[in-house]
C-alpha distance (Angstrom), angle and dihedral (degrees) to the residues before:
residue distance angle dihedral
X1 . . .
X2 4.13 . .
X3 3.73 113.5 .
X4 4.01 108.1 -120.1
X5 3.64 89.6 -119.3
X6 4.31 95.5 64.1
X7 3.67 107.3 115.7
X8 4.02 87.5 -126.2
X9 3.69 97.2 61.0
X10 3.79 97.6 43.1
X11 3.97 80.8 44.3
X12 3.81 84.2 59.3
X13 3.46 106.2 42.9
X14 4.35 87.6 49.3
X15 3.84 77.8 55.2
X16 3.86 99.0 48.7
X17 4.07 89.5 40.5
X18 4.11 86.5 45.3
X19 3.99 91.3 47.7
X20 3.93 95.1 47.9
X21 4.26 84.0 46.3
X22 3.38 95.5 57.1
X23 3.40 104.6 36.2
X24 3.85 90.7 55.9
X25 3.75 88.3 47.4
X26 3.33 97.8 51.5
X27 3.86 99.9 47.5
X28 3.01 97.3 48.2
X29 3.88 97.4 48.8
X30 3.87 78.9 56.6
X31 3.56 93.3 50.6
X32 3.77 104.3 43.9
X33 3.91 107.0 21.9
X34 4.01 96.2 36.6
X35 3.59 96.6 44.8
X36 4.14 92.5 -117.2
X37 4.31 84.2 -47.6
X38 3.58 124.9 128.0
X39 3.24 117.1 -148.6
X40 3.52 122.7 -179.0
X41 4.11 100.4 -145.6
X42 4.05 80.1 58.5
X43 3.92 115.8 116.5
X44 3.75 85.9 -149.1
X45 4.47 82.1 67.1
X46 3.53 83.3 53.7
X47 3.65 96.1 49.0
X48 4.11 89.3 47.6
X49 4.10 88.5 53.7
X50 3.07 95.0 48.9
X51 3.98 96.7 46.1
X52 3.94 80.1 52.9
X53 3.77 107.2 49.1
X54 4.42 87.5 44.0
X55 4.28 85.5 52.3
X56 3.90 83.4 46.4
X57 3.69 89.8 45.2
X58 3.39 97.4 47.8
X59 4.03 92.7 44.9
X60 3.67 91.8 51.5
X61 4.70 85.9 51.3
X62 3.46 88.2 44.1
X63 3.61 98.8 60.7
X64 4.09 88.6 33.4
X65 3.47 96.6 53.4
X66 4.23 93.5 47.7
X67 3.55 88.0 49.7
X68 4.20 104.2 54.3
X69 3.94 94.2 80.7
């Protein structure tokens, strides 16, 4: 098992902790300041994608880092 103080796990977790961030951020900028519309100029839709590719990111070192023993 990784010790907590590897640089790839804390590199994951500031992923997972990023990902959950931005994904709040950025639905509920759609929610509240878009009136429930996405709009794909918004910085909120930006926020989302970003929230997305760092829980992808961190999915894909997850499973990388359990498997180099």
């Amino acid at each position: 098992m990784a010790d907590r103080t590897d640089p790839g796990v804390r590199l994951v977790s500031a992923l997972r902790l990023a990902a959950v961030v931005l994904l709040a951020v950025g639905f509920s900028g759609w929610l509240f300041d878009d009136g429930g519309e996405v709009s794909l100029e918004s910085p909120f839709t930006l926020a989302f994608g970003a929230g997305v590719a760092c829980a992808f990111a961190s999915i894909y070192l997850g499973i990388f880092l359990a498997n180099r023993e």
